[in-house]
N, C-alpha and C positions, 0 to 999 in steps of 0.2 A: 802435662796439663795440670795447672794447677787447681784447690777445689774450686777457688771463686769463680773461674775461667768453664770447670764443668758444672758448677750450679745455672751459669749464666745461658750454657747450651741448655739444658735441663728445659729451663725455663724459656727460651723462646722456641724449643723443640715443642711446648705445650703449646705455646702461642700459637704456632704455626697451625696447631690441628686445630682451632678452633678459628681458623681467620677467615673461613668460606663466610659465605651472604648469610646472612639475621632472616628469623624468623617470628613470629608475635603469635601468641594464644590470647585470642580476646573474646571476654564476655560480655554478650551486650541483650539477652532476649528472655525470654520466659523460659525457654528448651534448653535455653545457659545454666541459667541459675538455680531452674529446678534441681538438677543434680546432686546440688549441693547439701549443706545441712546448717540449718538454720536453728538460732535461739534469742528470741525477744527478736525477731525481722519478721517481715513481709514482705511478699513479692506480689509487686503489682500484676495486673492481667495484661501491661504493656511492657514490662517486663523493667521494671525500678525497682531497687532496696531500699526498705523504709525501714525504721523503728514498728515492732510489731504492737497488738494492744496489750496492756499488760495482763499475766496471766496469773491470779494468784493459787497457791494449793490451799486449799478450805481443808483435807482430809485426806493422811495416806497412813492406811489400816495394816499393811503388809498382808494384804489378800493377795491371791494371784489375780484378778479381774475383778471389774463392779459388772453386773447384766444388768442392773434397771435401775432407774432413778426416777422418785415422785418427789414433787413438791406440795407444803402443804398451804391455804392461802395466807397464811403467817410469815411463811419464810421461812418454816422447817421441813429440810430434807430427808430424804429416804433413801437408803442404796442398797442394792443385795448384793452380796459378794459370791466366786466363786472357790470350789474346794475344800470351804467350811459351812458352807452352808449360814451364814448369816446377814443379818437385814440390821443396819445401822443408823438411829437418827443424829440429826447434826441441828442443833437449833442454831436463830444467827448469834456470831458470837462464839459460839462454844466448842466442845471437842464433840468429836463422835463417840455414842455411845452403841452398844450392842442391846438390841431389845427385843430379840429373837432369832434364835439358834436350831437350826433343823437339824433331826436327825439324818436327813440326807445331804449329801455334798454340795448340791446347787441348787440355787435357787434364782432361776434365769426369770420371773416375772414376779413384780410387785405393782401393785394400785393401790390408791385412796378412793373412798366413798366420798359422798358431800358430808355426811357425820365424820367426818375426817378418821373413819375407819382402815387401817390397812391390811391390806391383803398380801401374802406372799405365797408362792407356787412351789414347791419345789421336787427335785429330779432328783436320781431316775424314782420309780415305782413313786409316781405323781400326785398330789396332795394338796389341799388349796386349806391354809390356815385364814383367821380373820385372827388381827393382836387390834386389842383395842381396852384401855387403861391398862396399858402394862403387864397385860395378862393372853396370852395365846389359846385356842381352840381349832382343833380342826373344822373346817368349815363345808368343804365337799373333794368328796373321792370319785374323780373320771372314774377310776379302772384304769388308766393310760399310764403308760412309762415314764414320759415327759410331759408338763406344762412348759411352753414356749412365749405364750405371751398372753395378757389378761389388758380388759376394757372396760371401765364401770360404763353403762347410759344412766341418761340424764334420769329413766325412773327408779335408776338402783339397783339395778338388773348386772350379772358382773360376767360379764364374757370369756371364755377360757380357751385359747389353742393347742390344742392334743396333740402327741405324736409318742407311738409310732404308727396312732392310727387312723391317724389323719380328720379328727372329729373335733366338733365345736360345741361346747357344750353352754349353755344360759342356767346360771344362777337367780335365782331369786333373794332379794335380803335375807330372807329367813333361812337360806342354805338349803332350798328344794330342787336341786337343778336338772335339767331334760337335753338330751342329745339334740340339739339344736338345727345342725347340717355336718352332711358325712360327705366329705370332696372324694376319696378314695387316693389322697394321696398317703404319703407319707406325716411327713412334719404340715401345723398351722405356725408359721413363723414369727409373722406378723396381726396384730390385729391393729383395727380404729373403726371411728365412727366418720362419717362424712356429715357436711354441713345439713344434711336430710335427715340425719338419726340411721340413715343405713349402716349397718354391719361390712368393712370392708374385710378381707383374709388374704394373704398370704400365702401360697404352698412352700412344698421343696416336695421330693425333687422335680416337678415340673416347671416350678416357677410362674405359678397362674396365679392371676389378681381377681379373688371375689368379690362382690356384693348380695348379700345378701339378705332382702328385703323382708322375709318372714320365716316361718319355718319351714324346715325342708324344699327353701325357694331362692335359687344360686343365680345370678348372671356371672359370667365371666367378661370380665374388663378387657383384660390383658394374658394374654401366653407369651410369656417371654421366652427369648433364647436362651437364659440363664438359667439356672435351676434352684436358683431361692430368692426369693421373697424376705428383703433383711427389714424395709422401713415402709412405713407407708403414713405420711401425712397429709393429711388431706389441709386446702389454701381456703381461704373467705372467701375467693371468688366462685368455690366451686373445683376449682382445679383440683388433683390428687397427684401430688410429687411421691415415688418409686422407688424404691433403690434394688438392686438387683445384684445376686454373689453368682460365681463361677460355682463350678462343681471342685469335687473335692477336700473344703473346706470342713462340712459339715463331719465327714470322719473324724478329723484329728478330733475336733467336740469330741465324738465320742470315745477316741481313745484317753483323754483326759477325763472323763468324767467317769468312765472306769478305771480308772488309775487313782481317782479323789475317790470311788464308793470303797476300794478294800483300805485306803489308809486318807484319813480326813486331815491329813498333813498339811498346810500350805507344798504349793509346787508352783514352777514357772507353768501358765496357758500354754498348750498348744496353739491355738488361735481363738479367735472372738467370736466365730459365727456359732450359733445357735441351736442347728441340726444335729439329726445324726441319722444318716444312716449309709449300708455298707458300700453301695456300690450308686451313690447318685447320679454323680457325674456322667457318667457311663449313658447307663439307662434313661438317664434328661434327656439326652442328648438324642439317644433313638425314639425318644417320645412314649418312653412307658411308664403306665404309673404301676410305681413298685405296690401301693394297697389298696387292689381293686374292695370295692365293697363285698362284704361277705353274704353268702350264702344263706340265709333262716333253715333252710331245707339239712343242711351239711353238720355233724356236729364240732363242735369248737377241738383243733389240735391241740394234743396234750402238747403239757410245758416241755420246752428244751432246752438244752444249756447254752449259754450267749455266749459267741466265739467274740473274739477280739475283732475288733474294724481294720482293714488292711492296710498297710501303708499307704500316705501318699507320694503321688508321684507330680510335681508340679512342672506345665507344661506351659514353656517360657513361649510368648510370641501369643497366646492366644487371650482372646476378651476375659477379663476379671469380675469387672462390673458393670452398673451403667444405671443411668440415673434416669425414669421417663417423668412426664409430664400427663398427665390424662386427663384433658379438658370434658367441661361441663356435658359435650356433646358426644363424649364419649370416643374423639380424637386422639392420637399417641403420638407422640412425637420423645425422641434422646434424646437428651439435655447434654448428655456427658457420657464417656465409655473411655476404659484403662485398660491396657495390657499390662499393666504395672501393680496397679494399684489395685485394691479393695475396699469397697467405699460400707461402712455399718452403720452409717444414722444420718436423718436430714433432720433438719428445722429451717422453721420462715422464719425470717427478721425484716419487715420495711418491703422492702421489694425483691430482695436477696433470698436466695435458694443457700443454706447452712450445710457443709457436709465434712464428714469425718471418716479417715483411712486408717491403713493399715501400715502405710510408709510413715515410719516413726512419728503415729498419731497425730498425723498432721490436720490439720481444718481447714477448708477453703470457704472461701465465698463465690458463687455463678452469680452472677448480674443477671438482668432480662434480656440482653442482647449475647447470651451465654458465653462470655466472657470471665475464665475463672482468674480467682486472684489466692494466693497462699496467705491467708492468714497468721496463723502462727501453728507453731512445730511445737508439740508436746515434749517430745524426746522419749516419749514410751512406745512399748510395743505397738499398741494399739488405743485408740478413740472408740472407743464401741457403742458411746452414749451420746446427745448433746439433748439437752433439753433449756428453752428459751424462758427465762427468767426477766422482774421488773429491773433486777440489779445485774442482767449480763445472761451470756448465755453460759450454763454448765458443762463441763464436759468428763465424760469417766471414762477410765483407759485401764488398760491389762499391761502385764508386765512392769511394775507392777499393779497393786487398784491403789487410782487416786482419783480423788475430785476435786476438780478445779473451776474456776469463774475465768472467762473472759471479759476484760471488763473494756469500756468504753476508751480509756485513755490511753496514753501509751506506757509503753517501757522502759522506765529509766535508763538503761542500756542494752544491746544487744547485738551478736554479732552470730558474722556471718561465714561458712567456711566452704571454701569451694570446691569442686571436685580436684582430684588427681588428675594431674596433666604428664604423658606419655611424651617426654622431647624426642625418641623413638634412640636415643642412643646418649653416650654424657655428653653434657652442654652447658658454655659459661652461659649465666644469666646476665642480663641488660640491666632494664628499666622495668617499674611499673609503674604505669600510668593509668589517669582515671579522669572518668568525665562526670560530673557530678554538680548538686545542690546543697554546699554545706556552709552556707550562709545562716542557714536556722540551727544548726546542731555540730557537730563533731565528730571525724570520720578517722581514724589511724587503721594503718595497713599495715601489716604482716607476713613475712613468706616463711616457709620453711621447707628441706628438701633432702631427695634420699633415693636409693637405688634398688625400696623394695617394692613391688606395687601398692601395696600398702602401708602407708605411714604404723611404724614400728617405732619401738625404741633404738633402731640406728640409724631412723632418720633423724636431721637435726633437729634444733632446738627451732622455737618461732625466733623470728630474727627482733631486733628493735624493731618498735612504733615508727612510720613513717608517716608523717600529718602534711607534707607538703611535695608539691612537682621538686620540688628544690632538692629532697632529699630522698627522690625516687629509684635509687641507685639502689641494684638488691643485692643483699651481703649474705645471702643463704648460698654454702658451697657449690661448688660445681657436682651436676648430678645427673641423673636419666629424668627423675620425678622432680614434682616442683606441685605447692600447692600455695595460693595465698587467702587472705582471712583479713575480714575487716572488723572493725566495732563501731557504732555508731551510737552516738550520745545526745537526743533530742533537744534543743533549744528551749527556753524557756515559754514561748509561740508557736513555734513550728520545730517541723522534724528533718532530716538531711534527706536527699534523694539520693542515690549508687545510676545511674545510668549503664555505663559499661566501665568494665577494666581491660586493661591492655597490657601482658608481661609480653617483653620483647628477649630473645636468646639466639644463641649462634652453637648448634650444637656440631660433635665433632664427626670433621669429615668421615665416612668410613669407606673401607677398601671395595673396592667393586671386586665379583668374583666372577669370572670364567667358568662355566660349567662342563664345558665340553666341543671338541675340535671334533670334525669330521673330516675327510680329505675323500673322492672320488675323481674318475676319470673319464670322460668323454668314453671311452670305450667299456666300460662295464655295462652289462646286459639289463643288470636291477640295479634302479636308484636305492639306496640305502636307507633304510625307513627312519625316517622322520627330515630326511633331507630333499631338499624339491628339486627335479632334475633341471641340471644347465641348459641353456637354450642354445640349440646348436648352433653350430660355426655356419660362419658362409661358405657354399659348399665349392672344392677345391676338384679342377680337373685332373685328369691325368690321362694318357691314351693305353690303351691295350688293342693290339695287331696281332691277329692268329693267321696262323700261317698249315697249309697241309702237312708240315715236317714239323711242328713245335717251334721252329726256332723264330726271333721275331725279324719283323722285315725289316730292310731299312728303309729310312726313311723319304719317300717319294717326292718325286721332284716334280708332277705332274699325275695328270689323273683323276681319280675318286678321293676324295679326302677320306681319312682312318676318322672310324666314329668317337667322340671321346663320351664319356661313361664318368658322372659326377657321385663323389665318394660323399659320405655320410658328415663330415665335417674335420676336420684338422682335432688330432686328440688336444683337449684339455684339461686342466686342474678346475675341480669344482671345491671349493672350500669353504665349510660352512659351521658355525661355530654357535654355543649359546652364554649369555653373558646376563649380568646384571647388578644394581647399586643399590644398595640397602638405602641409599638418602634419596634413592631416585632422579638422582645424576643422570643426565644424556652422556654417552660414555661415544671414547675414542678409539679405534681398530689399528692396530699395527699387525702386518706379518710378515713372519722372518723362517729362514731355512737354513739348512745343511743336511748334507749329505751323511749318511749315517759312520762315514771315515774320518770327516770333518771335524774340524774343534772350533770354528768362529761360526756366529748366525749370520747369516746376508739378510740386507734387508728386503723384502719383494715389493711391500705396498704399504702406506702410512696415509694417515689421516681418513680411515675407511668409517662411513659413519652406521652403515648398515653390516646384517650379521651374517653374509654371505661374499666369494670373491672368487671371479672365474679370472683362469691365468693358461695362456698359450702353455700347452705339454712339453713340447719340440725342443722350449731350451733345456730341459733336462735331457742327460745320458740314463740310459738304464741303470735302477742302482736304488739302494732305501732310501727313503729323504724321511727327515723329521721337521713338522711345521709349528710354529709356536704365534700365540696367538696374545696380544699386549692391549688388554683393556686400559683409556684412561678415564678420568673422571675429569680435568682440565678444562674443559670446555664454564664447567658448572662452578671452577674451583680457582684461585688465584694458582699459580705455578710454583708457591712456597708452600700452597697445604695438598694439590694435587696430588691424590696413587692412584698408583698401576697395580695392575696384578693380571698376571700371566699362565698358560697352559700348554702343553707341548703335546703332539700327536703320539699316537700310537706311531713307530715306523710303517711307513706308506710304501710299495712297490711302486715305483714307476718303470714299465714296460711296456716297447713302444716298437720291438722289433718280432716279427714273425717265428714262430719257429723254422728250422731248414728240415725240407721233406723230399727225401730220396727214395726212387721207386728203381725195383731192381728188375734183370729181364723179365720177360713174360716167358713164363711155363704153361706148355698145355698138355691135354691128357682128352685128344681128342677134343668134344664142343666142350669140356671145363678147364677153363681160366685161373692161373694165382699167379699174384703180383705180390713182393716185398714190400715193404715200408718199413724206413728208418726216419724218426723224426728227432729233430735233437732241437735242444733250447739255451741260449747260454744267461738270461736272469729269472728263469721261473719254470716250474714243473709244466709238462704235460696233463690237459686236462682232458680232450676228446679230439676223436677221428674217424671221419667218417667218408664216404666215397658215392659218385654218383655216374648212372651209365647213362650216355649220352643225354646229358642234363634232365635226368629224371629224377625224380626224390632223393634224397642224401640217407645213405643208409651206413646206423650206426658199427662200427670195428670196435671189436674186442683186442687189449695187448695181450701180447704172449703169455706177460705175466702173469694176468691176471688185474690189474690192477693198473689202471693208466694215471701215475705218480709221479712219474720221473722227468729230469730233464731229458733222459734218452728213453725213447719208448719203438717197440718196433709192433708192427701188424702186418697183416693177410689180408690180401684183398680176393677174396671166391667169388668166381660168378658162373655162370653156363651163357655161350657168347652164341645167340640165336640171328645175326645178322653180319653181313660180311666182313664188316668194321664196327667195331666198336670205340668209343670214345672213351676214355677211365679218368677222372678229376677226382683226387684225391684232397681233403680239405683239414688240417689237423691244428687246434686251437692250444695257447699254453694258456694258462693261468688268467693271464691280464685280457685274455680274450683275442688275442692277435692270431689270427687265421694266416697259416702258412698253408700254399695248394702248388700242386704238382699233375702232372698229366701224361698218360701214357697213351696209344691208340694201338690196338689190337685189330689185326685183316687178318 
């Protein structure tokens, strides 16, 4: 064979395996596309790809995270970062400047006065400055570990949420401030005012929504399932939008923010949520509050040393977050809830409900008919801020801290890249195809592919730009994995729309396996476990004639007819097999035998589509047979890429003849009885032998040897013969279960 001759097998040797039926991976929905990862796109709430709004960075400080952001009525902003402990202003226009630096690592709450005075918090062992012309002063000391969130009211008055002791404490301008309301929780997460001038709050780890109308005087809104309290905005109409965290979270906080108090290093966040403490989750969840109010009577525990926060452990499948609604009437209703996701801040825009995750910082929009829509994708760890601006809405993220503008229009460009797709084995690729609105802008497509679950550096490269059906043909290698990627480029009026994509491939056949042959016989006692027993035969006569001599009579010409006596069933093969096709092929049954002397397979039965086959015993002689069992896949596959794949039994006994059982004279010794028994077998051992007088219960015999093993096996029949005659039936079984019996009669 020459090489051209075997390149040429080579090559349609390949063809062949991939010439089964085609398959399509199409994305066409919200639960599609989400998956994916998005930059400068939007995904509709009916499930389209758009050009996202565009998203500028105003400011990235190399903080690990920003926790608060005020604006002031100028247009100059405020941020505090975490793990250095600092607060940055941004006027428009300009760069970020640092204008106050705490001695502590974080500084998770800042506000503005109406004297455009600002306030910043910071954690642990808790502290509330006031910076105003450039110059800082501490301003009021809780006592508390953490400040979590701060509220100016309209008279000036600056509200601060404590923890770990769960306390609220009112400021006065002048920095007089008085314990306010004590919830007996843990963390105040959250603070705001509602459109009344009411005090709302936040916990952890309960996750209860206050209000709080004066001193020392609490309604509770809300007990959520969740166990914090991350956002709380209250709407002009009165309404109070929620936002709610899972447990767990609040730890890593603290194991980061012990990790920034001994080295004030920049670090990557742990997470973005606000809390801390050690075991919330937990305790949320049985509804305890970890910091009941204390004692006056009891004297204060001395100081102890702070152990580290435990690991988390994060538990897939279960609610993350959840967005409520708390009408005017003091109604609740869920807006929203993620087993995925983790939702840290809302804002109102217009009629839209604002929100911002933990899935690579992403921002939605909910409509009023709560239909959400994917905004635009940050690409950072986390969204932990948004606050609503005349020029867009803000948004600040961790991993690292930045601040950014959403702004009204769109995005010069932006694409879109979809998840990994599983062809479940290697498969040439087709076509991609798309259904679409790219009349206003400009849409090129992309694939690339590879055999690790995650694109590495050995999968391929992105393939050429494909802008039209015409040149939908995909030229990324043949692989297991397959992803593709669009870009879309908005029109100088309008923006393109994505509806669905559709990759079409034909991936390769693969071999079906056989797991396992079983072989049984009508005459075995116990079905074999895991095999269902055969349904017997139609039952087969035969006559038996006792005669007072033993020997049989012949047969009558007249008379009483011999009674006949119907046997259990004609022996058969019960054959039962387990199989299966990784492509999920309906698969095809062949079975074949010989004789364990033999060298060719016969064939028994073909085209068997179920995984069981009963077969008449009879045509077999005694003797081992081997069964072999020929999965195909044919049925699902042309007959040039169709396989087989096959299994061979254990050797199987078939034995179908009785043993022969010889009884020798009768000995007496006076009224006691012994009989000989010689039993012999010629394909299979002696299993048991037993005897019965005058068809009374079968009583078991012991062999001579010891041990009933052999093809030849002899016994002793003993009795004490209490009546004139006796009847003696001897009954001795080999292996395969074949009752050989014998009969003596004793006078």
């Amino acid at each position: 064979m020459t090489r051209a001759t075997r390149l040429l097998s080579t090559l349609l040797l390949a063809a062949a395996l991939f010439a089964g039926s085609s398959t399509s991976w199409e994305s066409n929905t919200f639960s599609d596309f989400i998956k994916g990862r998005f930059q400068g796109i939007s995904l509709t709430r009916d499930g389209r790809l758009t050009p996202a709004p565009a998203l500028q960075t105003l400011a990235a400080t190399g903080d690990a995270g920003i926790w608060s952001v005020a604006a002031a009525p100028d247009g100059t902003l405020y941020f505090a970062t975490g793990h250095r402990g600092r607060v940055y202003q941004l006027k428009p226009g300009g760069q970020p400047t640092v204008v106050f630096t705490a001695t502590q690592p974080e500084i998770f709450a800042i506000a503005l006065d109406p004297q455009g005075r600002l306030y910043a918090a910071t954690s642990p062992q808790g502290k509330i400055y006031r910076i105003e012309n450039g110059k800082s002063s501490e301003f009021f000391d809780p006592k508390s570990k953490y400040i979590w969130s701060m509220v100016i009211a309209p008279d000036g008055a600056l509200y601060a949420g404590a923890g770990d002791d769960g306390k609220i404490f009112r400021v006065s301008p002048n920095g007089q401030g008085q314990l306010w309301y004590e919830t007996g929780q843990a963390h105040i997460t959250a603070l705001a005012l509602d459109a009344s001038g009411s005090l709302l709050a936040g916990s952890e780890p309960n996750g209860i929504l206050y209000r709080i109308d004066s001193k020392d005087k609490a309604f509770v809104l809300y007990d959520s399932s969740l166990p914090e309290i991350r956002s709380i905005v209250p709407a002009a109409d009165g309404s109070i939008y929620v936002a709610a965290l899972g447990g767990g979270f609040a730890q890593k906080q603290a194991q980061a923010a012990a990790a920034a108090t001994t080295s004030l290093t920049g670090a990557p966040m742990m997470t973005t949520s606000i809390t801390v403490s050690a075991d919330a989750a937990a305790l949320a969840q049985a509804g305890i509050d970890l910091k009941p109010k204390p004692d006056p009577a009891k004297p204060a525990a001395a100081p102890t040393m702070e152990t580290p926060a435990p690991a988390i452990i994060d538990i897939s499948g279960v609610e993350k977050a959840a967005i409520y609604k708390i009408t005017p009437d003091n109604l609740v209703e869920t807006l929203w809830s993620s087993k995925e996701e983790n939702v840290f801040d809302l804002a109102v825009r217009d009629n839209d409900l604002i929100f911002a995750t933990d899935q690579r910082g992403r921002i939605y929009r909910l409509s009023p008919d709560l239909k959400s829509a994917l905004l635009v994708e940050t690409r950072e760890g986390e969204t932990t801020r948004l606050l609503p601006t005349p020029d867009g809405i803000l948004a600040a993220t961790s991993n690292l801290a930045k601040l950014m503008r959403l702004s009204t229009g769109a995005a010069p460009t932006g694409t879109y890249e979809s998840p990994v797709h599983d062809a479940g084995n290697a498969a040439r690729w087709g076509r991609i195809d798309w259904r679409a609105d790219s009349t206003a802008g400009n849409m090129a497509f992309r694939t690339r592919s590879g055999n690790s679950l995650r694109p590495d550096k050995t999968w391929s490269d992105w393939s050429a730009p494909v802008t039209t059906p015409a040149q939908a043909a995909i030229t990324s290698p043949n692989a297991r994995y397959i992803q593709w990627q669009v870009e879309m480029t908005p029109g100088n009026s309008a923006s393109p729309r994505l509806d669905a994509v559709s990759l079409s491939y034909q991936p390769q056949n693969s071999r079906p396996v056989v797991r396992s042959v079983q072989v049984t016989t009508q005459w075995v006692a116990a079905t074999q476990k895991g095999v269902s027993a055969p349904a017997p035969a139609a039952p087969v006569s035969y006559s038996i004639t006792v005669t007072d001599s033993g020997d049989a009579a012949n047969t009558p010409s007249a008379g009483t007819p011999t009674q006949n006596i119907n046997r259990s069933g004609a022996p058969q093969l019960f054959i039962s097999w387990q199989a299966d096709d990784p492509d999920n092929d309906r698969l095809l049954y062949s079975i074949s035998y010989r004789a364990e002397d033999e060298r060719d397979w016969k064939l028994l039965k073909f085209d068997l589509l179920d995984n069981s086959y009963l077969h008449d015993a009879e045509v077999f002689a005694d003797g081992r047979y081997l069964f072999r069992v020929t999965a195909s896949d044919r049925l699902a596959n042309p007959p040039s890429t169709a396989r087989d794949a096959e299994l061979v039994s254990q050797p199987v006994l078939i034995d179908q003849t009785p043993p022969r059982v010889t009884l020798s004279n009768v000995r007496r010794n006076a009224n006691a009885v012994e009989i000989d028994v010689e039993a012999i077998d010629d394909a299979s051992p002696i299993r048991r032998a037993e005897f019965s007088l005058n068809g009374s219960v079968w009583r078991l015999m012991e062999s001579t040897d010891g041990i009933t093993d052999g093809r030849t096996e002899r016994f002793a029949v003993r009795f004490i013969a209490v009546s004139p005659e006796v009847s003696v039936v001897v009954r001795v079984f080999d292996a395969a279960g074949n009752p050989g019996l014998a009969r003596a009669v004793v006078r």
